[in-house]
C-alpha positions as CSV (number, residue, x, y, z in Angstrom):
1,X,-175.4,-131.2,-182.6
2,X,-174.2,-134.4,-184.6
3,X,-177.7,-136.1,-184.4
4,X,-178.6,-133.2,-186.6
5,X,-176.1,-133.0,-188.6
6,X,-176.5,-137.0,-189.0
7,X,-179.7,-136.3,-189.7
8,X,-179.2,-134.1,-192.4
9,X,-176.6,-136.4,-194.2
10,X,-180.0,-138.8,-195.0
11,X,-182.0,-136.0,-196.7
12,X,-181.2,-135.3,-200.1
13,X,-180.1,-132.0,-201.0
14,X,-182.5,-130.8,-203.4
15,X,-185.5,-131.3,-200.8
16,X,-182.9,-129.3,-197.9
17,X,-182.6,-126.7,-200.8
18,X,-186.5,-126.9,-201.9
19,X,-187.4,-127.1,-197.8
20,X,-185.6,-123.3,-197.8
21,X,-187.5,-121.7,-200.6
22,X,-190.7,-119.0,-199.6
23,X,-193.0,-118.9,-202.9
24,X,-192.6,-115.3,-204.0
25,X,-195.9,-115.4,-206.2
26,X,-198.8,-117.6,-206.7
27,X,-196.6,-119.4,-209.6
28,X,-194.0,-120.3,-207.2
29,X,-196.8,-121.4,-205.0
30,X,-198.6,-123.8,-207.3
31,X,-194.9,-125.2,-207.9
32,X,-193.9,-125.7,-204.4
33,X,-197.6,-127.0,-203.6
34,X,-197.3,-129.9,-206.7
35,X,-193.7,-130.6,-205.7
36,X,-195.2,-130.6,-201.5
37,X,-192.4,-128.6,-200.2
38,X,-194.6,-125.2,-199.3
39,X,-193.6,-125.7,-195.7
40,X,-191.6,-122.9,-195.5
41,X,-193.7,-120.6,-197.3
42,X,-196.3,-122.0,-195.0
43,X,-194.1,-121.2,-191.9
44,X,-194.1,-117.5,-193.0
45,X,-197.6,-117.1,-193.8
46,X,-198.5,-118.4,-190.5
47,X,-195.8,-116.0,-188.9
48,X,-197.7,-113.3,-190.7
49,X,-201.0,-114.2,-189.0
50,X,-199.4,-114.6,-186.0
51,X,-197.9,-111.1,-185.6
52,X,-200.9,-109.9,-186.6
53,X,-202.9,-111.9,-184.0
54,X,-200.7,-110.4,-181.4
55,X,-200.4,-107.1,-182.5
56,X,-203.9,-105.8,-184.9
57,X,-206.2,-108.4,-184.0
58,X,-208.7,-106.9,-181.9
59,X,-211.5,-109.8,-181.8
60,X,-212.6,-112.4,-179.3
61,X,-211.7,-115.7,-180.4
62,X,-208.7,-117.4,-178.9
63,X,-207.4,-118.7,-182.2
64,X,-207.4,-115.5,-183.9
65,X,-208.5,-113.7,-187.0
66,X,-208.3,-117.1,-188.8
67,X,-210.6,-118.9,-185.9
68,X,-208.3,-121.9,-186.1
69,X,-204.8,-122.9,-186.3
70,X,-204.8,-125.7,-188.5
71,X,-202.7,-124.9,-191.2
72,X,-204.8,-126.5,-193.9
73,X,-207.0,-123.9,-193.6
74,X,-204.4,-121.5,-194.9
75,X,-203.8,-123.7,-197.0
76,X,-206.5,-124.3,-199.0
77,X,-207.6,-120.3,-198.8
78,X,-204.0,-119.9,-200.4
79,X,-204.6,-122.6,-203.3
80,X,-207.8,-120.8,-203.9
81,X,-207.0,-117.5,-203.7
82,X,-203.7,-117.9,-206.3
83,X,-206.2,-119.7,-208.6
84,X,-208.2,-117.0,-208.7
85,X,-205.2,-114.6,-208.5
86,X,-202.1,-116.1,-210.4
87,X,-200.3,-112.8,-210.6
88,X,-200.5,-112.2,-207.4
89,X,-198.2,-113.4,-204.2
90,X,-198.7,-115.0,-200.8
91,X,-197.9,-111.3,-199.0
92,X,-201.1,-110.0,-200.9
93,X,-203.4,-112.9,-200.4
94,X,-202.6,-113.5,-196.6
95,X,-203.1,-109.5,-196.1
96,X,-206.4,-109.8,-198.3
97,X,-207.3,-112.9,-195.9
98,X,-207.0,-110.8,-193.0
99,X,-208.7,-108.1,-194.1
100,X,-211.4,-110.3,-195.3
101,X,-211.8,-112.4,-191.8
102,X,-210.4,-109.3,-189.0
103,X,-213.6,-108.1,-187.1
104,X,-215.5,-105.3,-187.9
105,X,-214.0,-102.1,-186.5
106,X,-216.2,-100.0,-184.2
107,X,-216.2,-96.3,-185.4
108,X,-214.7,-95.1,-182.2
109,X,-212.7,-97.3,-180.6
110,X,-211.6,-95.6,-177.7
111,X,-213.3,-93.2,-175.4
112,X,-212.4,-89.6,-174.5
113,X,-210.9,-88.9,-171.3
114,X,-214.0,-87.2,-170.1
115,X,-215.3,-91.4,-169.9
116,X,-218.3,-90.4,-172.8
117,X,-217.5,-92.4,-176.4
118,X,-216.7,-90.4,-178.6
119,X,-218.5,-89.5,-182.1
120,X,-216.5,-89.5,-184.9
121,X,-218.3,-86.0,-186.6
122,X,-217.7,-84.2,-183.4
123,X,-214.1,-85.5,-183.1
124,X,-213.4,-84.4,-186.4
125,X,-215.0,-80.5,-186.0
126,X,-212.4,-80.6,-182.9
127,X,-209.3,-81.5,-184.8
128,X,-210.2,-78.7,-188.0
């Protein structure tokens, strides 16, 4: 516990203050990006991906929707998406990275319990 807090004594308090801050918008992002303090917002972005990896992500690959964990691949998606999208925020734009990147849903993802896969028009006549 005093290591850290030794180690802490050495950083300045504006980058321990500036460390803390998650971009709320693509302005804040571009700031924090030229300054080279977005690891926090970076942290939560990938913590997004993450739950959604574990929880929505229905595809093959190991690494997830994003095919790799490097986080400069976030990154640089994020630089360019605020770019294009300087109102926007970092909730938006990972969400919109998921959605462009997730797998293609099947129509009828899970069978009936009579074992025959479903077809979404008959399912539908059924539940009218």
């Amino acid at each position: 516990m005093k290591f850290i807090f030794a180690l802490l004594a050495f950083l300045p308090l504006s980058q321990l203050m500036a460390e803390q801050l998650v971009a709320d918008d693509c302005q804040q992002w571009t700031t924090v990006r030229h300054q080279g303090t977005e690891q926090a917002t970076l942290y939560w972005l990938q913590g997004f991906v993450a739950a959604y990896n574990e929880y929505g992500y229905t595809g093959r690959n190991p690494q997830g929707v994003l095919r790799s964990s490097d986080p400069k691949v976030i990154t640089q998606w994020l630089d360019g998406y605020c770019q294009n999208n300087p109102k926007s925020n970092p909730q938006k734009a990972v969400e919109s990275l998921i959605e462009e990147k997730k797998p293609i849903q099947k129509a009828c993802p899970v069978k009936r319990s009579s074992g025959r896969p479903c077809i979404p028009s008959q399912e539908e006549d059924i539940s009218e």
